[in-house]
Structure formats: C-alpha cells, structure tokens
C-alpha positions in Angstrom: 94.3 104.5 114.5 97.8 103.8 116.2 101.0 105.4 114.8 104.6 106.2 115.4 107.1 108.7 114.4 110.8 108.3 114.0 113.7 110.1 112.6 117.4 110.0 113.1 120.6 110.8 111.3 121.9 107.6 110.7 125.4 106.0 110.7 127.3 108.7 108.5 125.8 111.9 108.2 126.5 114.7 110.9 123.4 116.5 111.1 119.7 115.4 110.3 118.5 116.9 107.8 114.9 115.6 107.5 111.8 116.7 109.5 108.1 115.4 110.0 104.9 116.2 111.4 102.4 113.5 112.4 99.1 114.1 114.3 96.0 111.8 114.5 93.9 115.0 116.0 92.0 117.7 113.9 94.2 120.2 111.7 91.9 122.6 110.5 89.5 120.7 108.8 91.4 117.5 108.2 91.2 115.1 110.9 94.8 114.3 111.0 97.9 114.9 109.0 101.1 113.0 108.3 104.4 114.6 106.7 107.5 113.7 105.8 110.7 115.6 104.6 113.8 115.0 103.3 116.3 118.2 103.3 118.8 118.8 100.4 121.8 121.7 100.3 124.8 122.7 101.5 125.6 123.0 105.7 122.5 123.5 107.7 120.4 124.6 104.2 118.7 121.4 103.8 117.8 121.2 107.6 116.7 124.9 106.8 114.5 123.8 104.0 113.0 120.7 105.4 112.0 122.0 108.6 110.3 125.2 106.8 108.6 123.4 103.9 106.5 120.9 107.0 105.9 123.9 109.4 104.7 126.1 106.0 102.6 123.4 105.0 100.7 122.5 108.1 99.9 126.4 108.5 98.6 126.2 105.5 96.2 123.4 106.4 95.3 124.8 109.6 93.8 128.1 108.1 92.0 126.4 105.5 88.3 126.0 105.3 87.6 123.8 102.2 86.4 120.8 103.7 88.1 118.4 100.4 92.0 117.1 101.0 93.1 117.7 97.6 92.7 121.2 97.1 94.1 122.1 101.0 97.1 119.8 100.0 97.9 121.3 97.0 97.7 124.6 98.6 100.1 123.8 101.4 102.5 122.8 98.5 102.3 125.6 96.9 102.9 127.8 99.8 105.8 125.4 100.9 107.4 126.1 97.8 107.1 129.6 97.7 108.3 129.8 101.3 111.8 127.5 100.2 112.2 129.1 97.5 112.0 132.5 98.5 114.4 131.9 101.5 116.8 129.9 98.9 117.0 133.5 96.7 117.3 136.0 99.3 120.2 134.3 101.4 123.5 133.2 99.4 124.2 130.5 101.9 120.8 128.9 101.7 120.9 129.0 97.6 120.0 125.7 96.0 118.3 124.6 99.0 115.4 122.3 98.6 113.6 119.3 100.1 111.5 116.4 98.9 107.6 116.4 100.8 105.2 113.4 101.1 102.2 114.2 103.1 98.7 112.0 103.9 95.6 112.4 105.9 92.6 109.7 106.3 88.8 110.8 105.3 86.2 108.0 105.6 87.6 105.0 103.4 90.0 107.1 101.7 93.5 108.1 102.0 94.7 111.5 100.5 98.5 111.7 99.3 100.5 114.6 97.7 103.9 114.1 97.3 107.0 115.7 95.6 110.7 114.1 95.2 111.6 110.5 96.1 110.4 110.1 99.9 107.2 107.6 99.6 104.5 106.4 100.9 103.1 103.0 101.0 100.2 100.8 102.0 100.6 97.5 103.7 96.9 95.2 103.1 97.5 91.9 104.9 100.9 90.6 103.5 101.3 92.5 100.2 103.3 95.9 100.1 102.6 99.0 97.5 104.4 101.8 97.0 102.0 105.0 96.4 104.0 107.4 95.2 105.9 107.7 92.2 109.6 108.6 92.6 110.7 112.0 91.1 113.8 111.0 90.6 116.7 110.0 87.8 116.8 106.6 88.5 113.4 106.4 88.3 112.8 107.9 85.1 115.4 105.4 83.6 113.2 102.4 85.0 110.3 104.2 83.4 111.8 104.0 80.1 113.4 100.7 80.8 116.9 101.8 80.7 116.9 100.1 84.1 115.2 97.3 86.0 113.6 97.8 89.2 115.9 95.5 90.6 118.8 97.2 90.0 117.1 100.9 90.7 117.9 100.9 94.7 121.2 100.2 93.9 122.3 102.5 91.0 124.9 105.3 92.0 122.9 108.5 90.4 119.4 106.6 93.0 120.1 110.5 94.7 119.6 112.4 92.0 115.8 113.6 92.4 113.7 115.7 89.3 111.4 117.6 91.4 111.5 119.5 94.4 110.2 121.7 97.3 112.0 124.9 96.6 114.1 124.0 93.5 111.6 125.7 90.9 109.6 129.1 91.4 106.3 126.4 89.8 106.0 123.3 91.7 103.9 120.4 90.4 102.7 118.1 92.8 101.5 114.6 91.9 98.4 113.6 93.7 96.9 110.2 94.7 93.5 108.9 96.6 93.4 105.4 97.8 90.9 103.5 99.5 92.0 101.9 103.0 90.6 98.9 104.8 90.6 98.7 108.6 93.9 97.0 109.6 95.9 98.2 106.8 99.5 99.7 107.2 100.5 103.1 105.8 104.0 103.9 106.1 105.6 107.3 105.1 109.8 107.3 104.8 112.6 109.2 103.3 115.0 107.5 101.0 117.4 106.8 104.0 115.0 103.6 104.5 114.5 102.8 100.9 118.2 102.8 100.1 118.9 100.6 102.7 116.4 98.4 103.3 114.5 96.2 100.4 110.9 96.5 100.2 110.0 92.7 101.1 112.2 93.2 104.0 110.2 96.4 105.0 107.1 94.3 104.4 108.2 91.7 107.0 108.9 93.7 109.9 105.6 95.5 109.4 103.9 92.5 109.5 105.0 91.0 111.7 104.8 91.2 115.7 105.1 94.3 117.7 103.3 97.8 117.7 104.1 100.5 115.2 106.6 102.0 117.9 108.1 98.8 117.8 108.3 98.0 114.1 109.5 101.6 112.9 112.3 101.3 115.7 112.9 98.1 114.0 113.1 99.6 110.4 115.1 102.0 111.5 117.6 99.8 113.0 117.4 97.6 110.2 118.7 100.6 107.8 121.5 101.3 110.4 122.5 97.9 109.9 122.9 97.9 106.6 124.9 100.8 106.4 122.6 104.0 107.8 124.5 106.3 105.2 121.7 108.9 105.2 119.3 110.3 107.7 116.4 108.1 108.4 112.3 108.7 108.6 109.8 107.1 109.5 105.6 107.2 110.2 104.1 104.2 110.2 99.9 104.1 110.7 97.7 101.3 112.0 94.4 101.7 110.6 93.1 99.0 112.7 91.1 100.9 116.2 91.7 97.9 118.2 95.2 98.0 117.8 97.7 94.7 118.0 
C-alpha cells in the first residue's frame, strides 16, 4: 500500500477548515485508518469541529478491542458526535458547529467505510470510477427523487446544503459500506472542495494516469484551484498495489 495526504484552503477561503488523519500502520486493532473532514460554522467553529470529530474518532479506535471494523467505526462515530456536539452546546460561539466524516481501513480483501455528510469516498478499478458513499445532502436527495439529474447536481446553488452531520444532532446515523478491493485499485477519500470543482471523469484521469499518489493528489488539488478553489480542499488517495508505480 502507497498513499498520500493533502489538504489546503483553496483560492477563496481564509482559514482551512477541514482535517484528516491517514496511517497505513496498526490503530488499535485496525491495521490502518484513513479520515477525512470537512468543518462547517461560524469563525474558527468548523476548524473546531473538524479537527475534534478525527482526533475523537481515532481515540476511539485506538482503545478498542473488537477485532470487526464496523462496530469500532460506528463507535468512533458516535463518540465523535457526542464530543461536537457537546462542545457546540456548552460554548455560544461554537453553536451550530458541525462537520461531515468519511473514514476507511483495509482488512483482507475488504474495505470498511463509514461516512456522514457529503465528503466521499471512491474506488478507482482499472479505468472505471465509483463513488462509495452516498451524499447526505439536499441536492442529493432531489437527484434521488429525480427532481434533478446527476448532471446538473455538482452545479446546483443549494450542492452545500448537507442533511446529516457530525455534531448537528444529539443521534447520529451513520451509513456503512464494505467493499471488496483488488490489488492495484485506487481509493480516494475528498471533501467537497474537490467534487465541486473538479468532474469525476476528470478525477478518474489524473488518477490514472502517470505519477505516484503524491503526485496525482497534488495534481487534483491543483486541478480544483484551477477551476476556481472556492472551498478548502482534501485529499487521501491509496494505492493498493505493494509494488507501487
């Protein structure tokens, strides 16, 4: 396994108000963990939030003994929640705070996701894309219903407005996936600041093509600042493949 990590704050935004954790060694019992955040609230609160919601979460997984992904993960949710959303109720400036959180670790063949709000994850096998996770947001619940094309989603003025998050709820409900990974496939965790900016077949050619996964999740993140970098950007991007490029 090769990976990078990546985040900045973009073209237009004054802070950075996402935060990740990425390790390929042993977290408790997992033998490696990947997280992604994407702060929302007023000055410094989704920085706040973000930043408490990974560090709560990989605590979590570090004192726990279960040995299966799902039920760690969903733990680590939990307690991320309750940690946001505590913080959010006891400090005025910090109310409404939230973030979304997207997290992944490798067992075997299989690749464990939890996720909650609109950052995503996807898995690149040989030259075709998928996106993973399901949005938890507006724009995707109008798609759902097909008030609006898919198309159309990435560019639709409410794409910010997210359903569920870290923090936003004393009850979170975390939505759960398990994939099964072939050597050499791609997996690529990002916050919207990517999505927004960049299409998904153009995401799907820079990881495939040349260049290590330093060098293609510099590129994606360049390629967001190009097209306008209006929020902060994200990026993890695995290598499955133990020989490397």
């Amino acid at each position: 396994m090769n990976f990078y990590s990546i985040t900045e704050k973009g073209m237009v935004r004054s802070q950075n108000q996402d935060f990740l954790f990425a390790s390929d060694q042993k977290i408790g019992t997992m033998q490696n963990l990947f997280i992604v955040a994407d702060g929302m609230g007023g000055h410094n609160a989704g920085e706040v939030a973000s930043e408490l919601a990974v560090n709560t979460a990989v605590s979590v997984v570090r004192r726990k003994r279960s040995k299966e992904p799902v039920p760690v993960l969903q733990d680590a949710f939990v307690e991320a929640n309750d940690a946001v959303y505590e913080m959010a109720n006891g400090d005025e400036t910090l109310k409404g705070m939230g973030t979304t959180l997207v997290a992944c670790t490798f067992r075997d063949e299989h690749l464990y996701v939890a996720n909650v709000g609109d950052s995503r994850l996807y898995v690149v096998t040989g030259h075709k894309i998928q996106q993973i996770t399901r949005d938890h947001s507006l724009v995707q619940e109008m798609v759902q219903q097909g008030k609006l094309s898919s198309d159309n989603a990435r560019l639709h003025p409410k794409k910010n407005y997210i359903t569920r998050a870290i923090g936003a709820d004393e009850i979170v409900r975390t939505d759960f996936f398990d994939v099964t990974i072939e050597e050499g496939d791609k997996v690529l965790l990002c916050t919207d600041g990517l999505t927004n900016m960049v299409p998904d077949d153009t995401i799907l050619s820079i990881i495939t093509g040349e260049g290590d996964p330093q060098e293609k999740a510099e590129t994606l993140v360049m390629a967001a600042n190009a097209s306008g970098g209006k929020d902060n950007i994200t990026v993890i991007l695995i290598d499955t493949d133990d020989e490397g490029e």
